[in-house]
N, C-alpha and C positions, 0 to 999 in steps of 0.2 A: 526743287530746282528754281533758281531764279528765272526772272522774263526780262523782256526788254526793258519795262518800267522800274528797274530798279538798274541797268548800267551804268555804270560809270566809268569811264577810258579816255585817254589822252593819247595824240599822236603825235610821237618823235621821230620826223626824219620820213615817214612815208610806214614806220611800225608803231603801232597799235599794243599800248601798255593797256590792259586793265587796271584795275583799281586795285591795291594789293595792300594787307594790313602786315607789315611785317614788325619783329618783336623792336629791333632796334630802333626803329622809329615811333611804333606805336604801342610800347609796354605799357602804359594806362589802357589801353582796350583791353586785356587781357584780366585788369578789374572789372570794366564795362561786360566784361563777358559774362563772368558769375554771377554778377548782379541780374543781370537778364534770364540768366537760366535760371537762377532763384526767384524769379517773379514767376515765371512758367510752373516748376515747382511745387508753390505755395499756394498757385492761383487755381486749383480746381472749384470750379461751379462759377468762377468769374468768368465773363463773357469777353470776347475777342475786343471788343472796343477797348474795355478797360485793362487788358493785358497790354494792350497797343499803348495803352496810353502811358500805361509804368513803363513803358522800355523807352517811351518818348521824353518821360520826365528824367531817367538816369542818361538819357547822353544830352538834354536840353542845354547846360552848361557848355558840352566841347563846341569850342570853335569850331574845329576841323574833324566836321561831320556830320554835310549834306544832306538833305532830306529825303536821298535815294538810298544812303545809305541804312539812315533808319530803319525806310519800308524793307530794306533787305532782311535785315536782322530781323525783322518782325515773319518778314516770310519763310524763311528757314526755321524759326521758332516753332508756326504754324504746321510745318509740314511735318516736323517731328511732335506733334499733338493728335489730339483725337477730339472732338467737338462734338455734341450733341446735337443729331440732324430730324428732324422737324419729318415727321410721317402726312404723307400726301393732304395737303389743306388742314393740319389738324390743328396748327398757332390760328389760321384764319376762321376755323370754327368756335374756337376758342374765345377768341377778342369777339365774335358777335355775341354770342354766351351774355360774356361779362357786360359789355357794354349796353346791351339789352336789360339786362336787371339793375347795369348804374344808373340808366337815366330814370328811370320815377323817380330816383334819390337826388336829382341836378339840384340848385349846385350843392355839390360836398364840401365839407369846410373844415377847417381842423377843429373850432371847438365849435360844438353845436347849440344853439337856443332858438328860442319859439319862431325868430323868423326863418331861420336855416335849420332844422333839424335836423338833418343827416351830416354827422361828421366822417370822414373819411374813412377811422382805421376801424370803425364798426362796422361799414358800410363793406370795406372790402373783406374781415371776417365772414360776415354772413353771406357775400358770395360764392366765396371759397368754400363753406360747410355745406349751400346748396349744389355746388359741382363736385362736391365730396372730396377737397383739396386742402394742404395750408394756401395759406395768401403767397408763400415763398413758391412751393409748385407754381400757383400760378403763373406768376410774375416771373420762373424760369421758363416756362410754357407760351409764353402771351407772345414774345415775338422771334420765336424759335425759326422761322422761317427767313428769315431777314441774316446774313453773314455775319455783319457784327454783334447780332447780338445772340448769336450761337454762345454756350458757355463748352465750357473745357472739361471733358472730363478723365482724359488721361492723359500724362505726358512724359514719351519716352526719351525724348532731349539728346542732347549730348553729352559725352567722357566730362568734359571739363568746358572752359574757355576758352581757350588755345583750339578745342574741337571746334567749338560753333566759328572761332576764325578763321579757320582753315577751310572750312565747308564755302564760307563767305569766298574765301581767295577763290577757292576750284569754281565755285556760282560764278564770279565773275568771269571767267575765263569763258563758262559756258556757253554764257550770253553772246560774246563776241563768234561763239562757231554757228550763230544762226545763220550770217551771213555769208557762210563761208562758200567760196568758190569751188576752192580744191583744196585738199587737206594731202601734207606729204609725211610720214614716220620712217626716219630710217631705225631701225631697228637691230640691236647685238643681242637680244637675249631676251628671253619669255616670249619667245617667238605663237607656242601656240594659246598661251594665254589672250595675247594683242588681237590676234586672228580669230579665237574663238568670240572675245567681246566684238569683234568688229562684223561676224557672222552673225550675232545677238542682236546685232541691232541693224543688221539687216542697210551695211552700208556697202555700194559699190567698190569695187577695188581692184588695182592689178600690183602684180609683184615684179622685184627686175631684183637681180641678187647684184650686191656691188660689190663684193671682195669675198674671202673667206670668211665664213660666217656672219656675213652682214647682207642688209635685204632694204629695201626702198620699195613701201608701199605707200601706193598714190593711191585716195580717196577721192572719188567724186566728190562735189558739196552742194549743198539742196540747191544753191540760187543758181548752180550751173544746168541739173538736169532735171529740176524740175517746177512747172511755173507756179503751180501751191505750195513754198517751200517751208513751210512751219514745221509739218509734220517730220521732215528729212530730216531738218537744221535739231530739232529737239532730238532726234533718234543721235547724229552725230555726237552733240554736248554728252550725251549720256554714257557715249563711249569713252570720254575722256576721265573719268575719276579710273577707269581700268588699266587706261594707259599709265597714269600717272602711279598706280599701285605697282607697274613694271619697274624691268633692271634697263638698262644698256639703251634707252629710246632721247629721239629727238622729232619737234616737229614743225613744219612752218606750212603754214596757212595763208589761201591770199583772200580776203573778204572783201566782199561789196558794199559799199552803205547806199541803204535804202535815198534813193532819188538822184543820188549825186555820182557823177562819173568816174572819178577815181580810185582807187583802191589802196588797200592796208593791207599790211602784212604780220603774222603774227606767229612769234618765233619763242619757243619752247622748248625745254629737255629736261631729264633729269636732276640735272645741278642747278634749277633755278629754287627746288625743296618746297615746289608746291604735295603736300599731304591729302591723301586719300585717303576716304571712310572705307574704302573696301578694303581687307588684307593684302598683303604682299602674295602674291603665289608662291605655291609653295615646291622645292625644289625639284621634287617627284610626284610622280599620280601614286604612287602605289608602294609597298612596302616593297613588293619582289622587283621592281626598278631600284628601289634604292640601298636592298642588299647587292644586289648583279653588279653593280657601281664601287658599292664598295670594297665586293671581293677581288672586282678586276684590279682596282688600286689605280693609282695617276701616274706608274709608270706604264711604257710599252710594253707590248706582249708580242714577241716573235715579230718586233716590224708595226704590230698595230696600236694605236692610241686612241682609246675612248673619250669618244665626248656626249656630251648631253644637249639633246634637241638642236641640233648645230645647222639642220636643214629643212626648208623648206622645200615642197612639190606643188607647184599647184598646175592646174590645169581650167581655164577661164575661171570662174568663180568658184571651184572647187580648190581646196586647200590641205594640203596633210604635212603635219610635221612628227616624221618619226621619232619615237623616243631615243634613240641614240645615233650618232652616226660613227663607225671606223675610219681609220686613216691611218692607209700602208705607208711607211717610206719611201717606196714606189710610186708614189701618186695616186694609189686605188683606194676607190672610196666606196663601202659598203654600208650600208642602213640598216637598221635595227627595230622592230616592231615589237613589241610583248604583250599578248590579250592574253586578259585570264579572264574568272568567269564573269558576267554580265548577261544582261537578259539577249532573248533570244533576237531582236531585234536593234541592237545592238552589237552582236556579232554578224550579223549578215548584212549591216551597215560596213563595218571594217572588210566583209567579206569584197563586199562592192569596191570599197577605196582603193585593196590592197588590187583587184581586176583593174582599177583603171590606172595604176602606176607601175603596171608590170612589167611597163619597159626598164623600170630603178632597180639595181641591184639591193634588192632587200630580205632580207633574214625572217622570217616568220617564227616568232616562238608561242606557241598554244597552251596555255594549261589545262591539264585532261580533265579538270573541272567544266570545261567549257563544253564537254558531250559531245556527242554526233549530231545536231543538228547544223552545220555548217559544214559543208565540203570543201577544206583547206589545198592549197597547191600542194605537189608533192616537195621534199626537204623542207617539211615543217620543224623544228624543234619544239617537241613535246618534254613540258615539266609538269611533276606534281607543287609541289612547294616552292620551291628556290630552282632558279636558272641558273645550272652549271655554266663556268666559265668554261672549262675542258668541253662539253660540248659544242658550244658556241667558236670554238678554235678549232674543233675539226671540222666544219663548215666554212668555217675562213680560207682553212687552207684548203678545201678541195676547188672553194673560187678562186685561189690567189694559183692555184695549179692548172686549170682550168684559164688562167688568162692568154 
């Protein structure tokens, strides 16, 4: 993730643009990109200095393209690497070693005679074979403790160049949510994906539903509830590559900037085609969701029409989104729940949720894989393999009879 020290944003009108590489304006970066991942690449055992320094020298030419933006690219570079880290004082034990047996030999010279005799590449030889080293060991060794001069030894990079610019666009975005005040998603769809990354990261939040299948959650934001806000503001950013991997979301943000009184606003959605390293969710948890879906089909059934995760329940910072919900032509609306098996703690977690939304008319179906260690409400619907529709429809109707 990026930090502060590499933002770059511009403000139009009272909002808050990040810094954005996009193809049509900056298709030469999309060379700049390979090239840079091909230094990372090629560069094992080269040290962080000198990787910095090739990725300084292939965009040295562009005009347009700031010195923040460099270290950006270097630090995303970095974070998709692995470095060799220096064991408690051992560079610092190391350099007294060496330096200790170079000085009898002061000064070292490159060609030696009767007044200088010690020339250098002998002198660091015969070091190196008394610490039982090549001179290359050492000299990887000697200032291992120092950041730049950490060397590289693996590097799992990114897809292409188009990846590392996208990572760039999403960095920059993230940056801008340190400051964030309050953060607002209205949300149509991957409802418990949004809510699960936003439980992950452990951000405050409430829910208000605004239409049929639409929801409006409001985020606290670090600079509002809390006065060390680094830690908030980083958990937040982190949230947003998940968002962005969503269907059907929007967001707007109101930030603070550090010293100054006024405020920015930062406005987001789906259709602006910022890209996430994380996958797409995927459209069902489960196989036996995604046959029940299928067999039900997109027409109605007696009156009822299936949807998928169309509802949200929460209760203060508890949150549950059924996997299906029904919908009578009558206006009744029924929910749909499907546990199969899962560890035991895991079921008496759902045990719990489904206790505390027992005011919701909801369908419980259990796979008898899931044993007796959990004591289910009564009209559970029990399957082995596949969730009949026919059962699930005489359940409807003894609620739609029952009304």
């Amino acid at each position: 993730m990026l930090t502060r020290e590499h933002a770059i944003a511009k403000c139009e009108g009272g909002r808050l643009v990040p810094d954005r590489l996009i193809q049509r304006r900056h298709a030469r970066y999309l060379g700049y990109g390979e090239r840079m991942l091909d230094v990372y690449r090629k560069g094992i055992a080269r040290s962080r200095r000198e990787l910095h320094q090739a990725v300084q020298a292939i965009l040295a030419r562009e005009q347009d393209c700031p010195p923040r933006r460099i270290a950006a690219f270097c630090k995303l570079l970095d974070d998709a690497s692995c470095f060799g880290q220096d064991r408690p004082a051992a560079a610092a034990g190391l350099r007294r070693a060496v330096y200790r047996r170079a000085a009898d030999c002061h000064p070292l010279v490159t060609d030696a005679d009767r007044q200088f005799p010690h020339d250098a590449a002998t002198t660091k030889q015969r070091i190196a074979a008394e610490l039982g080293m090549t001179w290359d060991e050492v000299e990887g060794r000697l200032f291992a403790d120092i950041i730049e001069c950490q060397r590289l030894e693996a590097f799992e990079g990114y897809a292409d160049g188009a990846a590392l610019l996208a990572r760039y666009n999403v960095g920059q975005v993230q940056v801008a949510l340190f400051d964030a005040l309050e953060m607002t998603v209205w949300a149509a769809q991957d409802f418990k994906t949004i809510l699960r990354y936003a439980k992950l990261a452990r951000l405050l939040h409430t829910i208000r539903r605004t239409g049929e299948g639409r929801y409006m959650i409001r985020f606290d934001g670090p600079a509002s509830v809390l006065r060390s806000t680094r830690r908030y503001g980083v958990a937040m950013a982190r949230f947003l590559p998940a968002l962005i991997a969503c269907r059907g979301w929007r967001l707007h943000a109101v930030l603070a900037e550090r010293g100054k009184r006024w405020r920015h606003r930062l406005e987001l959605s789906e259709s602006d085609g910022l890209k996430s390293h994380l996958p797409a969710p995927a459209e069902f948890d489960s196989s036996t969701e995604e046959r029940f879906s299928q067999q039900w089909g997109s027409e109605p059934r007696e009156g009822w029409t299936l949807q998928r995760e169309a509802d949200i329940l929460h209760d203060a910072q508890h949150t549950f989104v059924p996997d299906f919900a029904f919908r009578h032509v009558s206006g009744r609306r029924v929910l749909l729940e499907i546990v199969g098996y899962w560890t035991v703690q895991y079921l008496r977690a759902k045990q719990r949720t489904i206790e505390q939304f027992s005011g919701q008319p909801i369908l419980l179906a259990v796979s008898t894989s899931a044993g007796k260690s959990v004591e289910w409400p009564a009209g559970v619907i029990r399957f082995k393999r596949t969730l009949r529709v026919e059962d699930v429809l005489d359940r409807l109707r003894i609620l739609l009879g029952a009304q």
